[in-house]
N, C-alpha and C positions, 0 to 999 in steps of 0.2 A: 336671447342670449344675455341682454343688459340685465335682465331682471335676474336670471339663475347668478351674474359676478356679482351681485349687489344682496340677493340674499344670501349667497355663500360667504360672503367677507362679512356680513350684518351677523351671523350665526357662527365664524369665527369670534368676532370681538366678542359678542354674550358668554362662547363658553371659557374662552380662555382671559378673556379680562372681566369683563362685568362680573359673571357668578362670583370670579375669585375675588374680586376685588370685596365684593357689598358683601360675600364671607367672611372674612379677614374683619371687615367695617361690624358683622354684629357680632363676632368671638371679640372686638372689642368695646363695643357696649357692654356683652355681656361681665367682659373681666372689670368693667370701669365699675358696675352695679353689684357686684357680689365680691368684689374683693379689695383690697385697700392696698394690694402690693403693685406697683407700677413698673409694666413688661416694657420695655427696651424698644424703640420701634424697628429697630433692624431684625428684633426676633417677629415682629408681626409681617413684616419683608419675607422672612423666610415662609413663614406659614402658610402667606400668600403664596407664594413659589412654588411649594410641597402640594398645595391646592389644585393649580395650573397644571405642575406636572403630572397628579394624577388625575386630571378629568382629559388630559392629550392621551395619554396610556390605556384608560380604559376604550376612549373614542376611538383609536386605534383597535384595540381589542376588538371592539362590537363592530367596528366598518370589514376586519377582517371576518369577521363570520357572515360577510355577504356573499352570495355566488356573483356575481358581474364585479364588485370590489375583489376577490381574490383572484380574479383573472388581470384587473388591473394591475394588480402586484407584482404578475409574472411578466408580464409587459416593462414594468419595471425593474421589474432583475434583470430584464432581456438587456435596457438599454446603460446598465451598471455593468454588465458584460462588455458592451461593444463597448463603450468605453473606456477599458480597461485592456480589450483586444488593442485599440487603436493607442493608448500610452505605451502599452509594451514592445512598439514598432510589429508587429504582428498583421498579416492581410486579413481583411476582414471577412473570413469566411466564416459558415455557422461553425463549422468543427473546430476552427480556432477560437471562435468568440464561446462555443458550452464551455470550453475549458478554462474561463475565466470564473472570479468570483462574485456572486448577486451586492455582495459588500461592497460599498466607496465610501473614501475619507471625504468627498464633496457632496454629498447627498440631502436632500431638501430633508428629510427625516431627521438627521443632525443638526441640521442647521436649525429646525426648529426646537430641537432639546438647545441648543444653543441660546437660542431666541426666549428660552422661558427664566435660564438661569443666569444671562445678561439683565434681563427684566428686573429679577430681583436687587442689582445692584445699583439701577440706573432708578429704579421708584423707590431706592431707599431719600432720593433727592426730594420727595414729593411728601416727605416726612423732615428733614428740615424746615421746606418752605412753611413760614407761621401763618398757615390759613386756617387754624382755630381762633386767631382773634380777631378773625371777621362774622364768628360764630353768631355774635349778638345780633347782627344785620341778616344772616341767612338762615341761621339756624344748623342742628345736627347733620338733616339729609340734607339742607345745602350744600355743608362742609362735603359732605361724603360723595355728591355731583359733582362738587368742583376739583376733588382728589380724582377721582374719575375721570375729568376730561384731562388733568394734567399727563395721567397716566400714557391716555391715548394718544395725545399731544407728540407724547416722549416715542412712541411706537417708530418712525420711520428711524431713529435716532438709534435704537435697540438693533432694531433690524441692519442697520449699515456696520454699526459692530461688529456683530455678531455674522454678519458675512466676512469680515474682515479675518475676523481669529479662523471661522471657519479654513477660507486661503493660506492662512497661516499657519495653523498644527497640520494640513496636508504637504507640508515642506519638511515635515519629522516625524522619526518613528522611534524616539526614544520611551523609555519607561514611564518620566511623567509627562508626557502628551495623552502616551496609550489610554491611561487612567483619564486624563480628562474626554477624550476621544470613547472611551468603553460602551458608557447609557449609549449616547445616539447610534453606536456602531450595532447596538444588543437592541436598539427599537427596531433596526434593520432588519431583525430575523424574524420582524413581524409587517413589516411593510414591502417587501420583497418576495420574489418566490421564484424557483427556478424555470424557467419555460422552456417551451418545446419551441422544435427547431423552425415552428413558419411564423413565431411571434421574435425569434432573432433573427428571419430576415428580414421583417417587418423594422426592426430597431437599424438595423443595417442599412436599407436603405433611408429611413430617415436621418442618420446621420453622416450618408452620404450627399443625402438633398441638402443637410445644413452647411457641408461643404461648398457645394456646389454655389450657396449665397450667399456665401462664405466669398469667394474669392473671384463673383460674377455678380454684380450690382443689379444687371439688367438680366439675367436671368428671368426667368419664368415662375412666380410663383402659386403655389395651387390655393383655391381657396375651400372650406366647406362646402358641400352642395347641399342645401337646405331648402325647404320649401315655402314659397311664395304664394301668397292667396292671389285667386285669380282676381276680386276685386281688384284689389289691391295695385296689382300688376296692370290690371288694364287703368287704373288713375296715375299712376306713376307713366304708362307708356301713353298716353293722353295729355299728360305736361310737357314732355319730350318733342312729339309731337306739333305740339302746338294747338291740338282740336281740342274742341268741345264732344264732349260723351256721344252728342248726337252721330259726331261723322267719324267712322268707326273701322271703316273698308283699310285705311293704310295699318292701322293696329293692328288688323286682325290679319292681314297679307303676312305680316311681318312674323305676329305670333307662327301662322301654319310654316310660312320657310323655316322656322329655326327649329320646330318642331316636325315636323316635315308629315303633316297633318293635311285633310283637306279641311276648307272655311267649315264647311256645315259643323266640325267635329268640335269649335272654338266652343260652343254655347253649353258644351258638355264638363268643360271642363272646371275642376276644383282648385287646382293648385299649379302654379308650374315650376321646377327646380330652378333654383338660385343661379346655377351654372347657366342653363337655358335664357335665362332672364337677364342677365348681362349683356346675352349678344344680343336681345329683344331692345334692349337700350341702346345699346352701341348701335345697331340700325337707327332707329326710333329718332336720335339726334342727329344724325346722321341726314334721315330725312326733313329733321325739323329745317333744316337748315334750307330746304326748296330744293334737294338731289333728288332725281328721278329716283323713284322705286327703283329701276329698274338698274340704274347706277347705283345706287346702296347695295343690291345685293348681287352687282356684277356680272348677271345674264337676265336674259328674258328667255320665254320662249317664243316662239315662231314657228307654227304651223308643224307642230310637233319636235321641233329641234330645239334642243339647248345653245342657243348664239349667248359669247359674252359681249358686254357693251362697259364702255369708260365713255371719258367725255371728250374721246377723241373720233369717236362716231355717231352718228344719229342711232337712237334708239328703236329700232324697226318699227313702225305699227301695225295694228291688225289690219287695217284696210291694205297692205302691199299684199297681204295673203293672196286675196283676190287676184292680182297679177301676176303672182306665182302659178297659181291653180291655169289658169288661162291661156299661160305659157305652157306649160307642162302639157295641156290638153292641147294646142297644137305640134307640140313636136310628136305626141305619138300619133295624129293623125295625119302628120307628113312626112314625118319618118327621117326631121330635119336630124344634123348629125353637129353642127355647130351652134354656138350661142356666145353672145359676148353681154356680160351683163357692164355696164357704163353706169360710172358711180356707186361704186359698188357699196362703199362705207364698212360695215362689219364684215362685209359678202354675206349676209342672209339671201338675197334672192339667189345669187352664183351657187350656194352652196343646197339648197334647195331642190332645184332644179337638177343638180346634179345626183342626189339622192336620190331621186323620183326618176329620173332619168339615167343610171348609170353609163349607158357605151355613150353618150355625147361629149364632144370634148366642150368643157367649157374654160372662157376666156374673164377673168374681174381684172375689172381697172378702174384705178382712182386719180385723181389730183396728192393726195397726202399719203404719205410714207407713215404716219401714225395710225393713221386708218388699217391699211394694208397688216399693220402690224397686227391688229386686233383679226382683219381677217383670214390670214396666216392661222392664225391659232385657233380660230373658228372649224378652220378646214384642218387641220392637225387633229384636234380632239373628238371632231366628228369622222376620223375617216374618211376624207373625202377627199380629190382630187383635183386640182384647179388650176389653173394658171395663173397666174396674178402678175398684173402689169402696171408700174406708176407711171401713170399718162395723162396730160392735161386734156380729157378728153379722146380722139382720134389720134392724138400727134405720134404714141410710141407702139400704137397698135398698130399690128400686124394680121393679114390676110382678111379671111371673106367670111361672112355667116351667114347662117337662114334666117336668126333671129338676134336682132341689136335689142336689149331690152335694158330699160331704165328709168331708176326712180329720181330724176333730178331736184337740184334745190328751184322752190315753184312758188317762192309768198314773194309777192312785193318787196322790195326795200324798206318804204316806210311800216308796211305794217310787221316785220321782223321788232320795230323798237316794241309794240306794242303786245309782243308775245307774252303767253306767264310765265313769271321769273326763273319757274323750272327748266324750260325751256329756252329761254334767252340768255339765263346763266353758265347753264349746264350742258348746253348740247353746243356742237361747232357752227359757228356760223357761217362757214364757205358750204357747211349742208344744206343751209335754208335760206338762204337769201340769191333770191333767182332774177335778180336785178330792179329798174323801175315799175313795171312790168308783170314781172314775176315769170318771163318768158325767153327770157336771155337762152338758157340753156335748148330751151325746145328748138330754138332757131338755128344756135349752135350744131346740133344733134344732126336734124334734118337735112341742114344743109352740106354737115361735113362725113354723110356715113354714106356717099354714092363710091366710094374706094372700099368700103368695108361691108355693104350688104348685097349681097343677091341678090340677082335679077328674081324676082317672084318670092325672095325675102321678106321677113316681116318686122315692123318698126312696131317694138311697143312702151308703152308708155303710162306712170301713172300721174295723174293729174290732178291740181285744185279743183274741188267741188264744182266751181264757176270760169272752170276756163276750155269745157268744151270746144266751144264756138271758134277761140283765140290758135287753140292746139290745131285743129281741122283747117285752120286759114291757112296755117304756117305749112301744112302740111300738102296743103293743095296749092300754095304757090312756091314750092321746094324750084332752088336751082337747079337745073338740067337733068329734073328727075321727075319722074312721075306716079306718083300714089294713086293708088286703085282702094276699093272693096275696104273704107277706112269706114270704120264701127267706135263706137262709143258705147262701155260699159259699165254698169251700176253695181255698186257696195249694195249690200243688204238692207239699207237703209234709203237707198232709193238716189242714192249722191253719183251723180256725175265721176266717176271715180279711173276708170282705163279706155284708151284710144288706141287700135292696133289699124296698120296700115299695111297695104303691102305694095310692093313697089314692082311695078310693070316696065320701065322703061328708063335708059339713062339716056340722055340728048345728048 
């Protein structure tokens, strides 16, 4: 885009000042060398002028016998219309806005006939300045480079004029305005053209969007959507990041959500659009910053379910699947009709469970009211049914179940300081920190759910990789209750992962 502004204004200056000017510079070599009568330098002013205006005239001409340039035109007449609908106090409909005219008295087209014949009076000044008696030091075509840059010099100068009068004569509509006002008004009947009615609602709605920025700061604005090389894209989302090319997995997560692609389909791609690549960014730092993936982009999934997560809950992992799966496959084999999931945090397993199981009533409960919020809305947008309770624990639940299930907080105290920052930063710490121990809660649990589980009940549980032995203690020295048939189950990886228990006897 730099490069088309830069040769477009570079291939402006050439035609409308350099040719003219180094024109003017050899019809006057030529008059200095063949003739002995000396011209005026205001008439080589003019010349130059008469030069300018007709290399703009013809250039107009020839752009107009383009097909995509005379659609532009009409496009432009469209929005000489609407704003001409819009000064007449008129609603801007198209059947109001055809009925206006392709002509305005503000129009870039005039203001450039402005811009050529302001020129002429402003580089008559650059014929004053005595910079032929520096001729002997630079010579002819020095002189003629350095009339040249004064020229250009002068350009922003011309130009702020020349807008000025432009404002100026559209405050009158007398006779001698019309006359100065006529050329640019009559270049108009070459740079304009009348359009059809879906290029004026096109003009309509752009100059209701300019409204709208008009008199809303913070508004929304659109940008181009252009296309980005995926190179590119992927070193740019690579900086953001923070990684090295080699580690590539959160890049490319990011790429497929916003694209809503799978990974494999990444390695195919050429290009991604500009729009797409903003939110690729916007994640990208987002994540630089050590926020769970999974909090960048406000859900995970879970065992088929879309849960949202903030960092007001633990971000579920795959290993609690496992304890969903396990639960689910007892309740249909005992045909249990209650569940209370304890701790719930986003309620993924509560909600879950109840999917897979629809006639069971299920019961979540947390410690936090931020939680619950999140999981409200989990069960809102999934359809699902819950009950949901903020309880520290046992204290505000109510009644009996076949199945107490829960993923309590289970790391040490000490070792919570020593988590990855993703995790120590970003997730809550009343989720993970399960005292000195890491067993505060399982004791809690055990010992407070003989008011709240069934006789022949089941206690389940998931657990730290290395806290079988700890879980089964607590479990088999429970006050005034008695566990039966207690099992220990492995993640796919072979890790100590769930403990279900079931409960025989209350003393």
């Amino acid at each position: 885009m730099w490069f088309a502004v830069l040769v477009g204004l570079a291939l402006a200056i050439a035609l409308f000042f350099v040719i003219p000017h180094f024109s003017i510079e050899g019809i006057r070599a030529l008059v200095s060398k063949f003739s002995a009568t000396t011209i005026p330098e205001y008439c080589y002013n003019l010349i130059e002028g008469v030069i300018r205006i007709l290399i703009f005239v013809i250039y107009i001409l020839l752009t107009s016998l383009m097909k995509e340039i005379k659609r532009v035109y009409r496009y432009h007449g469209a929005e000489h219309k609407t704003i001409s609908c819009f000064e007449h106090g008129l609603e801007l409909t198209v059947e109001n806005v055809q009925k206006q005219s392709t002509i305005h008295d503000r129009c870039g087209t005039t203001f450039m006939f402005l811009v050529m014949i302001v020129s002429v009076a402003l580089f008559s000044i650059v014929g004053i300045v005595p910079i032929d008696s520096i001729k002997a030091q630079v010579g002819s075509v020095g002189v003629m480079f350095i009339k040249l840059l004064v020229k250009l010099a002068l350009l922003p100068l011309v130009a702020g004029i020349s807008y000025e009068i432009l404002k100026f004569l559209a405050k009158f509509d007398n006779w001698f305005v019309k006359i100065i006002k006529a050329p640019g008004l009559l270049l108009q009947k070459i740079t304009t053209a009348e359009p059809d009615d879906s290029m004026v609602e096109v003009a309509i709605t752009a100059f209701k969007t300019v409204q709208l920025l008009d008199s809303d700061k913070e508004a929304e604005v659109s940008k181009f959507n252009t296309k980005v090389l995926i190179d590119k894209a992927k070193a740019q989302l690579n900086k953001a990041l923070k990684i090295d090319t080699n580690d590539s997995a959160d890049r490319d997560w990011i790429i497929t959500e916003v694209l809503k692609i799978n990974r494999s389909e990444v390695a195919n791609l050429k290009y991604i659009w500009s729009n797409d690549f903003d939110k690729m960014l916007e994640y990208a730092e987002e994540r630089g910053t050590g926020k769970p993936l999974q909090q960048v982009f406000g859900y995970t999934d879970f065992y088929g379910m879309k849960i949202n997560v903030s960092r007001d809950v633990l971000c579920p992992r795959p290993e609690t699947e496992y304890l969903v799966e396990q639960v689910s496959k007892l309740i249909k084999e005992n045909n249990y009709t209650d569940v209370l999931d304890l701790c719930t945090g986003s309620g993924a397993i509560a909600l879950v469970v109840k999917r897979d199981n629809c006639s069971v009533n299920v019961t979540a409960s947390d410690i936090s009211e931020k939680a619950l919020v999140v999981a409200k809305q989990n069960a809102e947008e999934n359809n699902l049914q819950v009950n949901f309770v903020i309880s520290n624990l046992f204290d505000k639940v109510q009644g009996e179940f076949d199945i107490i299930v829960s993923n309590p907080p289970y790391i040490e105290s000490d070792v919570v300081k020593t988590l990855d920052p993703e995790v120590r930063f970003f997730e809550p710490l009343i989720a993970l920190d399960g005292g000195k121990d890491g067993l505060d809660y399982y004791r809690k649990i055990v010992n407070g759910c003989k008011n709240h589980l069934k006789i022949g009940g089941i206690l389940a549980f998931e657990i730290g990789y290395n806290q079988k032995d700890s879980v089964i203690s607590i479990l088999e020295n429970a006050q005034d209750m008695v566990f039966d048939d207690i099992k220990c189950m492995q993640d796919l990886e072979n890790n100590d992962r769930m403990i279900f228990a079931k409960l025989v006897e209350i003393k």
